[in-house]
C-alpha positions as CSV (number, residue, x, y, z in Angstrom):
1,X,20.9,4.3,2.7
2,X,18.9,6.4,5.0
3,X,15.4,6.8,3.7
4,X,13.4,10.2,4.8
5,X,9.8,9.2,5.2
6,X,8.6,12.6,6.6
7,X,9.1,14.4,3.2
8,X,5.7,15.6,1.8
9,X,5.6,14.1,-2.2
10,X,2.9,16.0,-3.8
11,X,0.5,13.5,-5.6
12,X,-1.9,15.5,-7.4
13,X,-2.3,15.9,-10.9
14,X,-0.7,11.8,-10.5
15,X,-3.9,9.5,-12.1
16,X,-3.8,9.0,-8.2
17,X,-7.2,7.3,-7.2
18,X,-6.4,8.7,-3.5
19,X,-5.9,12.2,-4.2
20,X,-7.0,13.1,-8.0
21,X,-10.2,10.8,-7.7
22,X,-12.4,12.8,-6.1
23,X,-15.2,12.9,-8.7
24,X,-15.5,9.3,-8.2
25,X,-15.2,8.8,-4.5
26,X,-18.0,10.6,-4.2
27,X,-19.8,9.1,-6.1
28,X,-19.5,6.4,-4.6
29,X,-20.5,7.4,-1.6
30,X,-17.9,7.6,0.8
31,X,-18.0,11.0,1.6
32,X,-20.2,14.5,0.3
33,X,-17.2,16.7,0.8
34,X,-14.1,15.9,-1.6
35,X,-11.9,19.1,-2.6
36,X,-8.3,21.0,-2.5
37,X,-8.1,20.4,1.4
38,X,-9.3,17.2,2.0
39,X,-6.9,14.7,3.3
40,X,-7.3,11.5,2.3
41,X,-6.4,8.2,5.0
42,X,-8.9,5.9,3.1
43,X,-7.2,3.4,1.4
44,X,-4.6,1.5,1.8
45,X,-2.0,3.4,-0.5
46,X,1.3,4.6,1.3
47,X,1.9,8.8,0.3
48,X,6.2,7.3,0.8
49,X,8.8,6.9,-1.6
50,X,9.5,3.5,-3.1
51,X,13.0,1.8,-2.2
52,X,15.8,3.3,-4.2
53,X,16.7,0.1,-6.0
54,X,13.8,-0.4,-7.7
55,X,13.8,3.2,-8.7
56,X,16.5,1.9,-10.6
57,X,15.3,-1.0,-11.6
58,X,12.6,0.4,-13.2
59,X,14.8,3.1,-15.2
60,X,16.7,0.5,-16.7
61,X,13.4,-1.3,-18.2
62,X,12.3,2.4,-19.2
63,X,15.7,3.0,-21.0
64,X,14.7,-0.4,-22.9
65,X,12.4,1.0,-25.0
66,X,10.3,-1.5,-25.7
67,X,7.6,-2.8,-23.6
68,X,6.6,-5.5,-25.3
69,X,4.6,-9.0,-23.9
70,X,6.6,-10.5,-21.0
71,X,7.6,-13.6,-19.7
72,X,8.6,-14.4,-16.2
73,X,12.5,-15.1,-15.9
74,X,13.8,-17.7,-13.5
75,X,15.1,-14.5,-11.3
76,X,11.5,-13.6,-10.5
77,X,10.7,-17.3,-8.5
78,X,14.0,-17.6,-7.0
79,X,13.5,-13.7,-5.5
80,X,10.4,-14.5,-4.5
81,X,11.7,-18.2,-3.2
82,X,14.6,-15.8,-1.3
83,X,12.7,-13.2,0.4
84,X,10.0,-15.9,1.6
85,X,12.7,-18.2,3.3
86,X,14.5,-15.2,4.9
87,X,11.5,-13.2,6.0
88,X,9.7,-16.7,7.0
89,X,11.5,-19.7,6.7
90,X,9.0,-20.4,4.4
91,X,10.2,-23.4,1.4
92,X,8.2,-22.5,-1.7
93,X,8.8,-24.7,-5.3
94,X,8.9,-23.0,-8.2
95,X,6.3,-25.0,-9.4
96,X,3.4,-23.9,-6.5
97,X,3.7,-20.0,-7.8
98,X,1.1,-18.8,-9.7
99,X,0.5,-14.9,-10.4
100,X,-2.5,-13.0,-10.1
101,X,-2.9,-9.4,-11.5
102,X,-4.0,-8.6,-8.2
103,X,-5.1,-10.3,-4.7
104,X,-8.9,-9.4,-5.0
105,X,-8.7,-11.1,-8.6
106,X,-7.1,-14.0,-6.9
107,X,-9.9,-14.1,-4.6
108,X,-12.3,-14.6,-7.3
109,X,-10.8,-16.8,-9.0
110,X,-10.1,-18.9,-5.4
111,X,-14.7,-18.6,-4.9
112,X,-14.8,-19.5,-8.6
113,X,-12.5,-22.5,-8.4
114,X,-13.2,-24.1,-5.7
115,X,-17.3,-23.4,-5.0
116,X,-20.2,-23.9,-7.3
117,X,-23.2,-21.0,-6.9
118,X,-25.3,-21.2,-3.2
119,X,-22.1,-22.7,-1.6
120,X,-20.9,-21.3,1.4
121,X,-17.6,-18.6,2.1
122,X,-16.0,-18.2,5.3
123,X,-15.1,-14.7,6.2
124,X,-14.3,-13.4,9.8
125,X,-16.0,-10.0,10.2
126,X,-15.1,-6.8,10.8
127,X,-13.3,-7.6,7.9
128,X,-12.4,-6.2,4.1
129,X,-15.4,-5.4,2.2
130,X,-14.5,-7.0,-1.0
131,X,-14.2,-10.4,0.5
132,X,-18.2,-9.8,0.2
133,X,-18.4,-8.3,-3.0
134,X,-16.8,-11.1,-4.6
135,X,-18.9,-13.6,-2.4
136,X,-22.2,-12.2,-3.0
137,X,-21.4,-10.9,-6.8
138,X,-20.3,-14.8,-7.6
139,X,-23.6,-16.0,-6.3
140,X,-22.1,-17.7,-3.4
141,X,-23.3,-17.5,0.7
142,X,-21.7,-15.3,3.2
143,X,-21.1,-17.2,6.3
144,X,-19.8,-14.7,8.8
145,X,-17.8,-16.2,11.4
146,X,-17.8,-13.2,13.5
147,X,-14.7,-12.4,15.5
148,X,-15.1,-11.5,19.1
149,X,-14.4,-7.7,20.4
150,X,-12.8,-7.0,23.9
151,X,-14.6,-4.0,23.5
152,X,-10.9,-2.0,24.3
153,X,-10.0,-3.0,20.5
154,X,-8.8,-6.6,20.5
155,X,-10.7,-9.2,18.6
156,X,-10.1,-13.0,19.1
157,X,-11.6,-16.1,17.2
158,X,-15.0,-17.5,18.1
159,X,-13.4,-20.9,17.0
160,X,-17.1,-22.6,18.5
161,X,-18.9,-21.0,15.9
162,X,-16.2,-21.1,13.2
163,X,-16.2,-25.4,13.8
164,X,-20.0,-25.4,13.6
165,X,-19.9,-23.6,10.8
166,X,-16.9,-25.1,8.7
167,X,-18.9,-28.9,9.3
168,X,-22.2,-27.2,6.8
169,X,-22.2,-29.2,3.8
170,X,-22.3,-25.9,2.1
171,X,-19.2,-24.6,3.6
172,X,-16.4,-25.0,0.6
173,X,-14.4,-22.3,1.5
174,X,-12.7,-19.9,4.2
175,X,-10.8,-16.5,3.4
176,X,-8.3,-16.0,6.4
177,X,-7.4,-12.6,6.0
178,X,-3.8,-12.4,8.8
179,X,-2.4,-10.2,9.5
180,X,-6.1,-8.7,9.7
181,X,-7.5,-6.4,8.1
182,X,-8.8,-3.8,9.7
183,X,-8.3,-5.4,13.1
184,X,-5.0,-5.6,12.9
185,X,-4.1,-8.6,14.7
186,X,-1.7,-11.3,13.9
187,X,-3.2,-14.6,14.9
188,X,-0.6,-16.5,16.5
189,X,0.4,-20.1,15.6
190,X,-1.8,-22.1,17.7
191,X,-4.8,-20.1,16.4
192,X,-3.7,-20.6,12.7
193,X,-3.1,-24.2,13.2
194,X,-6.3,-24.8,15.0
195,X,-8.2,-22.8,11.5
196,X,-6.2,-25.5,9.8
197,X,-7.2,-28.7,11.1
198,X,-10.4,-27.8,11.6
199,X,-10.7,-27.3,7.5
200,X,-8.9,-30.2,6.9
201,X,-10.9,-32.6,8.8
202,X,-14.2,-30.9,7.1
203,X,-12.7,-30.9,3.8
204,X,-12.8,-26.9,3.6
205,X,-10.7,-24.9,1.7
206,X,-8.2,-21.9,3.0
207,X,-7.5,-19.1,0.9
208,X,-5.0,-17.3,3.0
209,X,-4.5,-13.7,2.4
210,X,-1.3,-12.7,3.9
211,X,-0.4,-9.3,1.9
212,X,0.4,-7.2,5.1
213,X,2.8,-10.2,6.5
214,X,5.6,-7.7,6.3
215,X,3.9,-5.2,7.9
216,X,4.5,-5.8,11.5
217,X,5.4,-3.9,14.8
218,X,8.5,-4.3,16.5
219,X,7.5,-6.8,19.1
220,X,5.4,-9.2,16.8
221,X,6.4,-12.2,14.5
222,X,4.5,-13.5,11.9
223,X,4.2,-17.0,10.6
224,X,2.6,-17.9,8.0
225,X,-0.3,-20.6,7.9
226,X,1.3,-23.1,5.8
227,X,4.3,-22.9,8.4
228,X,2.1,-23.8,11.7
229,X,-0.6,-25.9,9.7
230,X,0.2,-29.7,10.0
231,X,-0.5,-30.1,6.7
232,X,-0.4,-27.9,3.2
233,X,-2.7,-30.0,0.8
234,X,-5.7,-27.5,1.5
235,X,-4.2,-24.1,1.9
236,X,-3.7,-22.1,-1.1
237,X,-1.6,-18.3,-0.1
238,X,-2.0,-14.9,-1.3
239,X,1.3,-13.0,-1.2
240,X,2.6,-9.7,-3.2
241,X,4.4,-6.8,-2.9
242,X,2.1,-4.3,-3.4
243,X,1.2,-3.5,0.5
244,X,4.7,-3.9,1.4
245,X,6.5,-2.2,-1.3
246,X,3.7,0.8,-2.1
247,X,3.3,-1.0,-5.5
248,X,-0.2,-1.0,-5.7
249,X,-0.5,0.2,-9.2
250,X,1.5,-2.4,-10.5
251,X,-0.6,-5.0,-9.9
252,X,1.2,-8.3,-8.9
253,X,0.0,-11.2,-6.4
254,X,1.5,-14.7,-6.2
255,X,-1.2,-18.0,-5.4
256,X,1.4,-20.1,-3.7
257,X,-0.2,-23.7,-4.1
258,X,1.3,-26.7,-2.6
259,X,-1.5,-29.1,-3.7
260,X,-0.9,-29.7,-7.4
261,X,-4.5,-30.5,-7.9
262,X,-5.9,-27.2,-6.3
263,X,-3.0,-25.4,-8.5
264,X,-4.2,-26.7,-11.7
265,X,-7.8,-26.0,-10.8
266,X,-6.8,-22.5,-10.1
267,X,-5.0,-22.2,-12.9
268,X,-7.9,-22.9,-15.0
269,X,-9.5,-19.4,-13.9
270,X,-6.8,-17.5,-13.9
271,X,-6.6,-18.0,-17.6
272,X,-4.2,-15.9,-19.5
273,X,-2.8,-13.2,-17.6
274,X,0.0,-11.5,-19.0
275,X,2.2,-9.1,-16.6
276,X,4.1,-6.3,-17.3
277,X,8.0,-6.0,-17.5
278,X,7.6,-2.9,-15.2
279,X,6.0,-5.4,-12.9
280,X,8.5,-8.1,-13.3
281,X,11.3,-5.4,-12.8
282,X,10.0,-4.5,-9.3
283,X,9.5,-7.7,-7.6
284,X,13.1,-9.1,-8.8
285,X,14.2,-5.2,-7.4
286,X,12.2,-5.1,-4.0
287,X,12.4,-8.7,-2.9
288,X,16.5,-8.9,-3.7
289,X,17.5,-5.2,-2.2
290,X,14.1,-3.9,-0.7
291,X,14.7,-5.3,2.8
292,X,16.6,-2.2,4.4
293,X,13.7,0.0,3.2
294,X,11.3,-1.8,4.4
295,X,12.8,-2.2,8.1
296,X,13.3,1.4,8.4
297,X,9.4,1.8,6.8
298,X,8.5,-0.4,9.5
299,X,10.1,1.5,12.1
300,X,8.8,4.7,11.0
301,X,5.1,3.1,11.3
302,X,6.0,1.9,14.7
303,X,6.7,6.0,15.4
304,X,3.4,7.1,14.0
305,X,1.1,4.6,16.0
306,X,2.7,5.1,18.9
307,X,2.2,9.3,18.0
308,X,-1.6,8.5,17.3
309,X,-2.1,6.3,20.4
310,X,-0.6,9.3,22.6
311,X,-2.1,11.8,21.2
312,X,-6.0,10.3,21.3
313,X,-4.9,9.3,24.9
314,X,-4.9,12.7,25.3
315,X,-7.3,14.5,23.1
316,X,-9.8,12.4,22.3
317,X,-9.7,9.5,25.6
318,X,-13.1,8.4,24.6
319,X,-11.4,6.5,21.3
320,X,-10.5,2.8,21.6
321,X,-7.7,2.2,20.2
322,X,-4.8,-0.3,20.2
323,X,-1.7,-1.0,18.2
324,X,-2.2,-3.1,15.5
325,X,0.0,-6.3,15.6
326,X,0.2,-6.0,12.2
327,X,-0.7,-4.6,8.8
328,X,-0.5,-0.3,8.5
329,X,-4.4,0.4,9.3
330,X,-5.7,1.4,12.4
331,X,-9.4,0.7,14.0
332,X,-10.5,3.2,16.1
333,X,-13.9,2.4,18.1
334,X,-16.4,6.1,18.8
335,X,-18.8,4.1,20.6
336,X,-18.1,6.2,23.8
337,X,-19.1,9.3,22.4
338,X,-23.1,8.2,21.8
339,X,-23.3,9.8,18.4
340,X,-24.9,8.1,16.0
341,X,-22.4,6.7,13.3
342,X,-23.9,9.4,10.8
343,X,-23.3,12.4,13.2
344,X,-19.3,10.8,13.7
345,X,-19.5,10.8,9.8
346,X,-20.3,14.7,9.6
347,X,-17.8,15.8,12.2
348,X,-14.7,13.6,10.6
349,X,-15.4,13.6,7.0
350,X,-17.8,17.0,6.1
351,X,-16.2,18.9,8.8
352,X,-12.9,18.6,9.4
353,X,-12.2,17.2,6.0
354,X,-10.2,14.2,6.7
355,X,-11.7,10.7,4.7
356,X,-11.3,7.9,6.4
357,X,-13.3,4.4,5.5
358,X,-16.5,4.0,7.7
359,X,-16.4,1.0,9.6
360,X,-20.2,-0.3,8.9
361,X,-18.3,-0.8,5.5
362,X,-16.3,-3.8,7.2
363,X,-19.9,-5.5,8.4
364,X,-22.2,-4.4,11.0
365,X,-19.7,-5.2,13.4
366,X,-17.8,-2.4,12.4
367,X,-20.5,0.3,13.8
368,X,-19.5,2.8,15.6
369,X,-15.7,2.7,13.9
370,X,-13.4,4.2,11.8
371,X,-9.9,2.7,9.8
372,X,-7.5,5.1,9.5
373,X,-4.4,4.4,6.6
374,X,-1.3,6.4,8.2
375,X,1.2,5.3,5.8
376,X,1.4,8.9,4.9
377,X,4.5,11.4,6.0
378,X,3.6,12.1,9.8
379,X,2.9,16.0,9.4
380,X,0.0,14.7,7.6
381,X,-1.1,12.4,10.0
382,X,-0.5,14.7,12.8
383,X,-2.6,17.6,10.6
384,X,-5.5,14.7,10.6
385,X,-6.0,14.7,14.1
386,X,-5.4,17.8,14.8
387,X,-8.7,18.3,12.7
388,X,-10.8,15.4,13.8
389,X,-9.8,16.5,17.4
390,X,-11.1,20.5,16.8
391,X,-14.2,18.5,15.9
392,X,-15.1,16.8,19.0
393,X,-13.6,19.3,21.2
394,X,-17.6,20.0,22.6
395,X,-17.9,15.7,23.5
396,X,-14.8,15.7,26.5
């Protein structure tokens, strides 16, 4: 079926943290101004209509009745096992799935696992803030393998400094976040392989979060690190269908753990985690008969960036931007202006009313930047910019 992504689905009045939290976003400091007219591209939260098979999915468990404790049913691994090997080519076992009510929680539980307190974390900065949070609030080190910026928008891997660091005694883990969030890049198979053996030989662990893997342009691929790594026995991977299905609220991430000792570990701080049926429902729906959804959702993506790119080309020339390889963020640099990050704050967020996510919030390497979530219909988008534009109309 043809889905319509430019239809405008009113979200307020939803329990919507996005639209209805407003109270609490500014409280937590985000932005001053939250009411009736703000639009907010914050977080990453799609404003578009879930496939219509899992609508129906998910009327048939509400017809049940009963919502009672849940166990997982052999259909949820093999559609998971299914959508993995099509997608990716990817092989998984049964037996190397282990679900997470969420992939921050599975990042805990990966620092908890596998580091003891003062031991060191790998994470590639400008990168997503709670990565930190759960460093620092575990007691762990941050150990900030910076990545380096073209200064047009396109960030490689200072693989000197992430070598010198990995070989620190203290250095347990590394959190590869790919496809890159907010950078947006994809890093290609040499570069993942590369990561890999340089952890393996310094007996480092990867936690790999690939949650935005589906989320690609046109004219990208993405492999998966356990796919270009020469070996598996120190990779554990973060998968779920929350960023690609719009199924945040649900809650569902798989650990996919080749290493039967790292799984049981793991496993150990998971502890008991019970999921719903609502949740089961979904993934069996979205990874058996989400796949023409998502290839027209990816498409329509592909529209908007390509809208945004032309449109700051043309309004606001002083923003660096470029495509994202992958994921549905993008990281726009206002260096070029010479406002200070506060005054960039006032004009997008106070005055023209659009919240976006600061980019000192990523590390300091994100000064002087903005992420933008546009997984919204595109007259909203479009009304966005039109805003922020109006706002630095006196800066050409």
């Amino acid at each position: 079926m043809k889905y319509h992504f430019d239809e405008i689905v009113n979200r307020r009045n939803t329990y919507s943290y996005k639209w209805d939290g407003g109270k609490y976003i500014t409280k937590s400091g985000l932005t001053n101004r939250y009411d009736e007219e703000t639009l907010p591209l914050f977080t990453a939260d799609m404003d578009l209509p879930v496939p219509q098979p899992l609508l129906d999915a998910l009327h048939k468990t509400v017809e049940h009745r009963i919502f009672g404790y849940s166990i997982f049913p052999e259909e949820y691994y093999t559609a998971i096992q299914h959508w993995f090997k099509k997608r990716h080519d990817w092989e998984i076992k049964k037996e190397e799935i282990v679900y997470c009510p969420g992939t921050v929680y599975a990042t805990k539980v990966a620092i908890k696992a596998f580091t003891e307190p003062g031991d060191g974390v790998i994470i590639q900065r400008p990168v997503y803030p709670p990565f930190t949070r759960e460093i620092t609030s575990n007691g762990r080190q941050v150990v900030n393998n910076a990545l380096k910026y073209d200064g047009e928008g396109y960030y490689t891997i200072d693989f000197e400094d992430f070598e010198e660091k990995v070989k620190n005694d203290k250095t347990k883990l590394f959190i590869l976040c790919n496809p890159h969030n907010p950078t947006g890049r994809i890093f290609k198979d040499e570069e993942l392989k590369r990561l890999s053996d340089i952890c393996a030989k310094n007996n480092v662990i990867i936690a790999a979060d690939e949650i935005h893997g589906d989320l690609i342009r046109k004219s990208q691929t993405f492999t998966p690190i356990v796919k270009a790594a020469e070996n598996t026995d120190h990779i554990i991977t973060f998968t779920a269908i929350n960023k690609t299905f719009n199924l945040a609220g649900l809650h569902c991430t798989n650990a996919v753990i080749p290493n039967p000792e790292l799984r049981k570990k793991f496993s150990s701080h998971v502890d008991m985690k019970s999921a719903s049926p609502f949740m089961i429902s979904a993934l069996i729906s979205v990874y058996n008969d989400g796949e023409e959804w998502l290839e027209q959702l990816n498409e329509y993506l592909d529209g908007t960036m390509e809208w945004v790119g032309q449109f700051l080309a043309e309004r606001m020339p002083k923003v660096k931007v470029k495509i994202p390889e992958g994921t549905y963020v993008m990281w726009m640099d206002f260096s070029e202006y010479g406002l200070q990050p506060k005054e960039v704050h006032e004009r997008i967020y106070n005055r023209a009313n659009v919240l976006l996510q600061d980019g000192v919030m990523f590390g300091r390497e994100g000064i002087q930047h903005q992420r933008i979530c546009i997984p919204s219909p595109r007259p909203i988008i479009k009304e966005a910019f039109a805003r922020i534009a109006r706002e630095f109309e006196d800066l050409k």
